[in-house]
C-alpha positions in Angstrom: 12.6 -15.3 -5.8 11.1 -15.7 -2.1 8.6 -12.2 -2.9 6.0 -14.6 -4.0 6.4 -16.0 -0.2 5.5 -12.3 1.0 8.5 -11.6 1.7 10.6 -8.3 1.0 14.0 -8.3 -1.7 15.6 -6.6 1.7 14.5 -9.6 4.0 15.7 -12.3 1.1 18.8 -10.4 1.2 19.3 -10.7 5.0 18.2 -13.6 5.1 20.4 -15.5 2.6 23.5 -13.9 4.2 22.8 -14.9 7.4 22.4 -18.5 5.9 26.2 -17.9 4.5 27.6 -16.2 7.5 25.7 -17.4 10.6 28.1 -15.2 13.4 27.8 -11.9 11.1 25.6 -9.4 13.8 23.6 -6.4 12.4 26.7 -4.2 11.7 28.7 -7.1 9.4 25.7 -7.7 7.5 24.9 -3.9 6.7 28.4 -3.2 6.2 28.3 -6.0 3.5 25.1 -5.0 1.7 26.2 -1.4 2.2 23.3 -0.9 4.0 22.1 1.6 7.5 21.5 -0.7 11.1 17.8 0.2 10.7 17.3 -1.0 7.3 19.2 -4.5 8.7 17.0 -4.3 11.9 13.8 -4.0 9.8 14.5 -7.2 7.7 15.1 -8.7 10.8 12.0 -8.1 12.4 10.4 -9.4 9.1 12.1 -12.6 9.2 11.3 -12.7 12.9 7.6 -12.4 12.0 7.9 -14.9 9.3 9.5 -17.2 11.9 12.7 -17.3 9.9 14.7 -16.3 12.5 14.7 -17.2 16.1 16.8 -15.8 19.3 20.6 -17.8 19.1 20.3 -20.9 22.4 23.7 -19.2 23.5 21.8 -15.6 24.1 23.2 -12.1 24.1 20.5 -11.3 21.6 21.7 -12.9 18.4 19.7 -14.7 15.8 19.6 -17.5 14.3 18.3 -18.8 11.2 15.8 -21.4 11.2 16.7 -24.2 8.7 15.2 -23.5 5.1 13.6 -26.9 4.5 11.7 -26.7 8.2 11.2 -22.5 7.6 10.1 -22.6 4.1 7.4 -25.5 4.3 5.6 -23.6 7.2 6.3 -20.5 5.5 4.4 -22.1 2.3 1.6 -23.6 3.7 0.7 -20.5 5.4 0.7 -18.7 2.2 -1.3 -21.4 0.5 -3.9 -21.0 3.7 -3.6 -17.0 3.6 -4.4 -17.0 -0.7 -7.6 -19.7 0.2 -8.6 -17.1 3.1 -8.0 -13.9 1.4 -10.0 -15.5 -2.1 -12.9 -16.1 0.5 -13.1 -13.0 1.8 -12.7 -11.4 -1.8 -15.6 -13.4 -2.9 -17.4 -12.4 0.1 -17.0 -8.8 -0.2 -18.1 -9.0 -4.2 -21.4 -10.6 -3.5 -22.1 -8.0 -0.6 -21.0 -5.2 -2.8 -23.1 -6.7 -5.8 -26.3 -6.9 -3.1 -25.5 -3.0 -2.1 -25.5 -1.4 -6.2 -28.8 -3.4 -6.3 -30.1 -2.2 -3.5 -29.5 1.1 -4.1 -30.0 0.6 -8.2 -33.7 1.7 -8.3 -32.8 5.1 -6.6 -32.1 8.1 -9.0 -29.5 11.5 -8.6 -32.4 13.6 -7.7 -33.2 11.2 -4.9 -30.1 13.3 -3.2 -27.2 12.8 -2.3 -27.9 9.0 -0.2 -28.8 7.6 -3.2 -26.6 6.5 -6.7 -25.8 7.4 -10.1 -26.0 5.5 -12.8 -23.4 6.4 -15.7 -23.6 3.9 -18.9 -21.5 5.4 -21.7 -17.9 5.4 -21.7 -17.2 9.0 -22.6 -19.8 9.8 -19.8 -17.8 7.9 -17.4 -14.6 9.6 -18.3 -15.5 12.9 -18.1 -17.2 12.0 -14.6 -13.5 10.3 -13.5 -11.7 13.5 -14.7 -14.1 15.8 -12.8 -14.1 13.5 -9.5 -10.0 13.5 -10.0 -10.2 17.2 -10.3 -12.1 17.9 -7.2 -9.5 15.4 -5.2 -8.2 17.0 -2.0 -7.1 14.2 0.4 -6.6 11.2 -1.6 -7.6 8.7 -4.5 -7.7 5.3 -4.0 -8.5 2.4 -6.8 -8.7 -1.2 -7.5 -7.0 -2.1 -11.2 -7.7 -5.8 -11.2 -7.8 -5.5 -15.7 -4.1 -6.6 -16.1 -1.0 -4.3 -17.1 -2.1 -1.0 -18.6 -0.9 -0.4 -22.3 1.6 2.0 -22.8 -0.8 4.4 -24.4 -2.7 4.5 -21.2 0.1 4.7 -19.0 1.2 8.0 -20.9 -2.0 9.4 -20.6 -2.3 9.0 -16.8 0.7 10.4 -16.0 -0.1 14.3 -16.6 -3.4 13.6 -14.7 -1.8 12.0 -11.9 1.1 14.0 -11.6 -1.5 17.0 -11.3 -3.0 14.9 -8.4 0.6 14.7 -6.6 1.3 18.2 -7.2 -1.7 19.4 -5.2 -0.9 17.0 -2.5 -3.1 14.2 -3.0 -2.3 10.6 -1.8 -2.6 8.2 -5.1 -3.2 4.6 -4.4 -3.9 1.9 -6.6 -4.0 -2.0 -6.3 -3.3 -4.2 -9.2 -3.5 -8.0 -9.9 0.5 -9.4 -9.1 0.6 -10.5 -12.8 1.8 -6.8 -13.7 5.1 -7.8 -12.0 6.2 -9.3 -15.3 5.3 -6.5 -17.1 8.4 -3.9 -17.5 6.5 -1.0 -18.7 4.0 -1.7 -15.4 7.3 -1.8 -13.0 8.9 1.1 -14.8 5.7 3.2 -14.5 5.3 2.0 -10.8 8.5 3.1 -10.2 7.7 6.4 -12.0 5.2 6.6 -9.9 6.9 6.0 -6.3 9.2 8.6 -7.6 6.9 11.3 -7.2 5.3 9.7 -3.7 2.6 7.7 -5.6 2.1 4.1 -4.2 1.3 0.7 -6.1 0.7 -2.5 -4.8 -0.2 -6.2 -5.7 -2.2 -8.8 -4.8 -3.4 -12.0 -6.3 -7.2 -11.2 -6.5 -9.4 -8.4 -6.4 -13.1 -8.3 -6.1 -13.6 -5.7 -9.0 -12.7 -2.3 -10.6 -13.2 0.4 -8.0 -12.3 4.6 -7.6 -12.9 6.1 -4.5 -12.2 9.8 -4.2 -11.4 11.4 -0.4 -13.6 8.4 1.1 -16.5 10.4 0.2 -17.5 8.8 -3.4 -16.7 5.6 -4.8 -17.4 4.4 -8.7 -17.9 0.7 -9.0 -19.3 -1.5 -11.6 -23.3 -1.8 -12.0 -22.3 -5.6 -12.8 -18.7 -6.7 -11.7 -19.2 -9.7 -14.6 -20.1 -7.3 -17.2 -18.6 -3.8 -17.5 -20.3 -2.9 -20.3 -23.6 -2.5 -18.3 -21.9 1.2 -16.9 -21.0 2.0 -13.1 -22.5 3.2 -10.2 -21.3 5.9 -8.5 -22.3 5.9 -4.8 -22.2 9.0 -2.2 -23.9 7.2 0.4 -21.9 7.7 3.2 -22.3 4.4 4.9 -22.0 2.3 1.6 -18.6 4.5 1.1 -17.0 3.6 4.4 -17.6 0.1 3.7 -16.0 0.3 0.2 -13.4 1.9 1.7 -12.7 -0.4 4.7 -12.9 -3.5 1.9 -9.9 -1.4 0.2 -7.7 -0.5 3.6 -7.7 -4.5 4.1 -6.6 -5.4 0.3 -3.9 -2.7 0.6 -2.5 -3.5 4.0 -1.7 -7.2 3.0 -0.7 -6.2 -0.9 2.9 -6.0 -1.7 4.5 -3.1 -2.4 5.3 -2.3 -5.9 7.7 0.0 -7.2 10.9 1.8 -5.2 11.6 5.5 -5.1 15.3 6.9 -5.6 17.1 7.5 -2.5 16.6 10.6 -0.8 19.0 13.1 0.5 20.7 13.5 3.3 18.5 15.7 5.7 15.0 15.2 3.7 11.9 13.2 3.8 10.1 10.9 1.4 7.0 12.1 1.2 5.4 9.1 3.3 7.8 10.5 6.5 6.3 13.6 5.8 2.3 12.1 5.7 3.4 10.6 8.9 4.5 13.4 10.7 1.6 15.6 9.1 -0.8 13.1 10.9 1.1 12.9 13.9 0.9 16.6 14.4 -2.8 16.4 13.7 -3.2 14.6 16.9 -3.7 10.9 15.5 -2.3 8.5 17.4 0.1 5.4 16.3 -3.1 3.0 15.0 -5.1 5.8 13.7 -2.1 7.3 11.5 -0.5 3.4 10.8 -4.2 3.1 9.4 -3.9 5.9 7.2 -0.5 5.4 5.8 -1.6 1.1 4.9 1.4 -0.1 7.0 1.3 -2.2 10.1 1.8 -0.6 13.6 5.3 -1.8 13.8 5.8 -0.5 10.4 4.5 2.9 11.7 6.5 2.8 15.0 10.1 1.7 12.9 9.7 4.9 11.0 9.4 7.2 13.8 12.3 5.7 15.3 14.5 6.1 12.1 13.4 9.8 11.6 14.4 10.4 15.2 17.8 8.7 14.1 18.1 10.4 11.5 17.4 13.7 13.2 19.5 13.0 16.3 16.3 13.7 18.1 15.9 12.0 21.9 12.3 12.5 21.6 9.2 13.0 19.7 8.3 16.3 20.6 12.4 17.4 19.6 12.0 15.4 16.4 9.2 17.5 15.6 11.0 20.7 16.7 13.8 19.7 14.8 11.5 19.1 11.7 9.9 22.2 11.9 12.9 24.0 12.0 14.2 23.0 9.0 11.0 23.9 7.5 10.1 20.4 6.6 6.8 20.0 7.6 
């Protein structure tokens, strides 16, 4: 009920328990939702950040909840401010990514590669998607902002993403939050996490957009008027912007979809992006920017992989890993 608040089922959970049972520590409270410490710890910190939850007067590091009527009014009206600032800066980006495709709208393909390329029939622009997803090798990222997919469409996707997957490309895409009443949209999103897909939500997007290993992007020749074709763009500056518009819808969208547990002793496949970026070299911000989360978010996942490996440090969690052939 409190998701549309921006805040997790897990944190409602904690939340509403510690409402019940205001001396329960960490260890009661996961006992009783059958949960691990870390997973209690993590709602925490979210309810901390949400100011739901302060440090207990009497000390000792316990928590305390704040009342609901005081937490849930502040909690509101910085939603309502965040929706009014976030629709700004939506509208903001459209107009200056409308102003870029006409800029660059005069130049033609054999202009080179700086310029754009104008695609007008929809069997054109299909066959230009399926040859852009085919030469995917990092990741595919993509605005949805039409409303739930029919089922039809959903079927057909699923060979061509899975093929994606399978060759270890990232898939993220960013729909509007109406597809949360949609079953066959959560049931495909959950399809989807399954295979280490990710879908999000948010409540507005500036337009339909693809962007293939932040090196091309498709977008709309008119955002009001999709029949007029799409633009796709290979200049490298005008990409990077694109993407960093994308990077700061994802990282405040909410998460849509949950993968089935995994088993004792492996990874989900965003553990093992992680530790593929950490052994890259990248550091915390640069790999917390990579993955969409926050830095905490980041930071509270190497510290559950090095629970969950018994490992005292990072470089004997990434022994550990290794050995087990892992990574």
């Amino acid at each position: 009920m409190l998701t549309t608040l921006g805040l997790t089922h897990q944190a409602e959970a904690v939340y509403r328990l510690m409402l019940s049972q205001p001396d329960w520590g960490v260890a009661r409270i996961a006992e009783s939702l059958a949960w691990d410490g870390a997973a209690v710890r993590a709602a925490m910190d979210e309810l901390a950040d949400q100011e739901l939850i302060r440090p207990s007067w009497e000390g000792g590091g316990a928590m305390r909840t704040v009342s609901p009527k005081v937490a849930f009014e502040a909690l509101l009206a910085r939603r309502q401010a965040e929706i009014a600032r976030r629709q700004h800066e939506v509208e903001s980006s459209r107009a200056a990514i409308a102003g870029l495709v006409a800029e660059y709208s005069m130049l033609r393909p054999e202009e080179g590669a700086g310029g754009i390329e104008h695609l007008t029939g929809l069997d054109e622009i299909r066959a230009r998607l399926e040859e852009l997803g085919a030469q995917a090798c990092r990741e595919t990222m993509a605005f949805a902002p039409g409303g739930k997919q029919t089922a039809e469409n959903r079927e057909a996707s699923r060979p061509i993403t899975q093929a994606l997957l399978d060759r270890g490309v990232k898939v993220k895409t960013v729909y509007l939050g109406s597809i949360r009443n949609d079953p066959g949209s959560v049931e495909h999103a959950n399809w989807l996490a399954a295979q280490g897909g990710e879908t999000r939500t948010t409540s507005v997007l500036p337009m339909r957009m693809q962007i293939v290993d932040r090196e091309v992007a498709m977008v709309p020749l008119d955002p009001d008027d999709l029949t007029r074709g799409v633009a796709v763009i290979r200049e490298l500056g005008a990409v990077a912007g694109l993407c960093a518009l994308f990077d700061q819808i994802w990282e405040q969208a909410e998460v849509l979809g949950s993968a089935p547990a995994v088993p004792a002793g492996e990874i989900t496949p965003q553990q093992r992006e992680l530790l593929r970026l950490l052994s890259a070299g990248l550091t915390d911000e640069a790999a917390a920017r990579r993955l969409g989360v926050s830095l905490r978010t980041e930071r509270r996942m190497i510290t559950d992989l090095m629970e969950q490996f018994d490992a005292q440090s990072r470089f004997q969690l990434g022994q550990r890993v290794t050995e087990r052939g892992l990574l």
